[in-house]
C-alpha positions in Angstrom: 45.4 -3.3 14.3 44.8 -3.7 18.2 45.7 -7.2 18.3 45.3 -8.9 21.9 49.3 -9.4 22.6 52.5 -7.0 21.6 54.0 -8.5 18.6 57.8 -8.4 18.5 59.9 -5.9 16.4 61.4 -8.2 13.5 62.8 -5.8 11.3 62.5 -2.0 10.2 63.7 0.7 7.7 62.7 4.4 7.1 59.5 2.9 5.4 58.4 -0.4 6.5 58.5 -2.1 9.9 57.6 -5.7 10.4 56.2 -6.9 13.9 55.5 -10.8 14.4 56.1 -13.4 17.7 56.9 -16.0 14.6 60.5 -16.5 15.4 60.4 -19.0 12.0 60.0 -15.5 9.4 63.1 -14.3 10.1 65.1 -13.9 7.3 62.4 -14.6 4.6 61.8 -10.7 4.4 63.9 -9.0 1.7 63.4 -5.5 3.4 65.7 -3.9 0.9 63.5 -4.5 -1.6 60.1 -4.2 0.0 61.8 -0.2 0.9 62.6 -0.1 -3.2 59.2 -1.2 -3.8 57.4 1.0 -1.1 59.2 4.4 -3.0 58.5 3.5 -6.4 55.0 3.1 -5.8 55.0 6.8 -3.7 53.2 5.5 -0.6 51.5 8.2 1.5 52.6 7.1 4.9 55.0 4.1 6.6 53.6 0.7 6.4 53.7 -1.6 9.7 53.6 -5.5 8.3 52.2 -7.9 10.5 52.7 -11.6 10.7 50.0 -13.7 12.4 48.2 -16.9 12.5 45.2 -17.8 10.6 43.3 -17.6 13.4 43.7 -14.3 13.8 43.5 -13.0 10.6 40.1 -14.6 10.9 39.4 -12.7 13.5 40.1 -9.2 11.8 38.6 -10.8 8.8 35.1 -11.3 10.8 34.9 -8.3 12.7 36.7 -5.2 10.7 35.1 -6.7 6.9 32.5 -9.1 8.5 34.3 -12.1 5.8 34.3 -15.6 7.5 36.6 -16.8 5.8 40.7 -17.4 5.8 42.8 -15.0 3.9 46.7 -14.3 3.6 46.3 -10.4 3.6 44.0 -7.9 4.9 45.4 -4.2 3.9 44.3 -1.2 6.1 45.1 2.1 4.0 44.7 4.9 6.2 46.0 7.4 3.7 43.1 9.9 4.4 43.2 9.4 8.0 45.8 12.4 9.4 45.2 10.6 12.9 46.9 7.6 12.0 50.7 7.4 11.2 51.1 3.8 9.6 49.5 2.0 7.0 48.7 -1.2 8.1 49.5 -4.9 6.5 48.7 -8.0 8.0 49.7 -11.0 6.6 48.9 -15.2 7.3 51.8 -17.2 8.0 49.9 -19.9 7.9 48.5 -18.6 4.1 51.9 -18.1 3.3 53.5 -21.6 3.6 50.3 -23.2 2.2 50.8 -20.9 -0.7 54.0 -21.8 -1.2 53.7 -25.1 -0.8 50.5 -25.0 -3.3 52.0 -23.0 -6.0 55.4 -24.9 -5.9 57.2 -21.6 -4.8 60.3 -20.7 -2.2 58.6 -19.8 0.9 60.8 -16.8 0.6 59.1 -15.6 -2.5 55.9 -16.5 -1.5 56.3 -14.4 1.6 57.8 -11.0 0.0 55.0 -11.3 -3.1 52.3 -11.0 -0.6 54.0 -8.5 1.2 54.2 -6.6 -2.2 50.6 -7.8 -2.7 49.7 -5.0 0.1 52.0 -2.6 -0.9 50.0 -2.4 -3.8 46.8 -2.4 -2.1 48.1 0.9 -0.6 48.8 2.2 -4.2 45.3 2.0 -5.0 45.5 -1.6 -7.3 42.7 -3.8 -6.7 42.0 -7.5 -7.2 38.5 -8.1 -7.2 37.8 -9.0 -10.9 39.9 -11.4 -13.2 41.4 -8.5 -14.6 42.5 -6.4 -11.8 43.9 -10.5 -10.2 45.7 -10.4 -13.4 47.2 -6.9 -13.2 48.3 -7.2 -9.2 49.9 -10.8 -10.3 52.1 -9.4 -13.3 52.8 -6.3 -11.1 54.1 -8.6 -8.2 56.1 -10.6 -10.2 57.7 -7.2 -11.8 58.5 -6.8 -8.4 59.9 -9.2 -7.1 62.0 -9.8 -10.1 63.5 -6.4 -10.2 64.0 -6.0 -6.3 64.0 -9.2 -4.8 67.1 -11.5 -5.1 65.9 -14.9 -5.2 
């Protein structure tokens, strides 16, 4: 992601490094088990998470998928590229807390199932018919309740 202003190192372990200027995510990430989660699902490379506004997840939305529309996650896998170093997450704040607040859930859940959510993108798990959303849900929750200590 070349985004237009250096986002500040949250948070980082021998996997996963998380990069915002959202002072208000700190401590919301359970990194411990988003590292757990990375190794049992055998990810190629390191993942980078980034946390930004809607607004500019719009903007990656428009011009690297052409979607105009608002999503929490856009997943970059880079898995075949040898150039690149990092998989790539980037994640809506702004998604997230409306999520949270939507489906009744701890913004601290909320936050480290869609982190998950593109962890599992990297694994190859898609969500583009009822049955694939179905599969990525039940594997989030499995997840979160055997990592994540909420």
């Amino acid at each position: 992601m070349k985004s237009k202003q250096k986002k500040e190192l949250l948070m980082f372990s021998n996997n996963i490094t998380i990069e915002t200027d959202l002072q208000s995510v700190e401590g919301l990430i359970d990194l411990v088990s988003l590292e757990q989660t990375f190794s049992k699902l055998q990810l190629s490379k390191p993942t980078i998470v980034y946390l930004i506004t809607d607004d500019e997840l719009l903007e990656v939305n428009k011009q690297s998928l052409n979607h105009d529309y608002y999503t929490d996650i856009i997943t970059f896998d880079y898995s075949k590229d040898e150039d690149i170093t990092h998989h790539e997450i980037l994640i809506s704040w702004d998604r997230v807390k409306e999520n949270a607040n939507d489906l009744k859930q701890p913004l601290y859940r909320e936050l480290n199932r869609v982190c998950i959510h593109g962890l599992l993108h990297l694994a190859g798990y898609n969500d583009e018919t009822d049955d694939e959303k179905q599969k990525m849900r039940s594997l989030e929750d499995h997840y979160l309740d055997l990592y994540c200590s909420t």
